[in-house]
N, C-alpha and C positions, 0 to 999 in steps of 0.2 A: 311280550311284557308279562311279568308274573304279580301275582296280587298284591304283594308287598309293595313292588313298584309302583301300584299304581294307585294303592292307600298311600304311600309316602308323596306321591304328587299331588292328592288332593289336601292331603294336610297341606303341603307347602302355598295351596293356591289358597285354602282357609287364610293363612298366616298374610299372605299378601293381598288380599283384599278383592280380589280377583275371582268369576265363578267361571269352574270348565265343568263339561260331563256334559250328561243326560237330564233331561225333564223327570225321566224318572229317581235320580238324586237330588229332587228337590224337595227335602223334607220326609218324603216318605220311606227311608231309609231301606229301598229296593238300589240292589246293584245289578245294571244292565250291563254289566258284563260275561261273556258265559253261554247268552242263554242259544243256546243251540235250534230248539224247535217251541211251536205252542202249541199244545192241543186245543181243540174247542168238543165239548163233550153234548151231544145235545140229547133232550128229555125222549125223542125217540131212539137210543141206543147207537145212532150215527155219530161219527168223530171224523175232522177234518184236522187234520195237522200242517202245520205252516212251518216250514226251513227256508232256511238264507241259502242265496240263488249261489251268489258268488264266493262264499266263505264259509266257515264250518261253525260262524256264528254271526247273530244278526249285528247288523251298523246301526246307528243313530236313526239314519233315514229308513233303514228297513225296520226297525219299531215304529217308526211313527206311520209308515204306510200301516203295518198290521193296524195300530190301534183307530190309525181312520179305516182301516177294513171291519174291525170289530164295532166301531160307535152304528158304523152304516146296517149291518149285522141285527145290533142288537134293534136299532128303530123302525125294522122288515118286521120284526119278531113283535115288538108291543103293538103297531099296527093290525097288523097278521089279528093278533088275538082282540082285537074290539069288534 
């Protein structure tokens, strides 16, 4: 499916009153389409990069594991430092 197609179906779901997509098109006008990998870059010069297992870009559920992999991430880390 190509971008256009897939800005022309959200408009049409705008119009009809109806919400489809991502948690991340909500409001915060990030489109989770696309995104292939995530870096995570950390203060000692280490980088862990995260790719979709089964496809050449992440699904709904494969964002929402990373960003529960990241929320757990970041609350290691403010712990860690008190």
């Amino acid at each position: 499916m190509e971008i256009s197609e897939r800005s022309e179906m959200a408009e049409e779901a705008k119009r009809s009153g109806e919400w489809q997509g991502s948690p991340l098109q909500m409001g915060s006008g990030l489109d989770p389409y696309g995104i292939e990998e995530i870096v995570i870059e950390f203060d000692t010069g280490d980088k862990e990069v995260l790719v979709p297992r089964l496809r050449d870009e992440f699904g709904s559920y494969e964002l929402m594991q990373a960003a529960t992999y990241l929320d757990s991430l970041s609350h290691q880390l403010r712990t860690h430092r008190k």
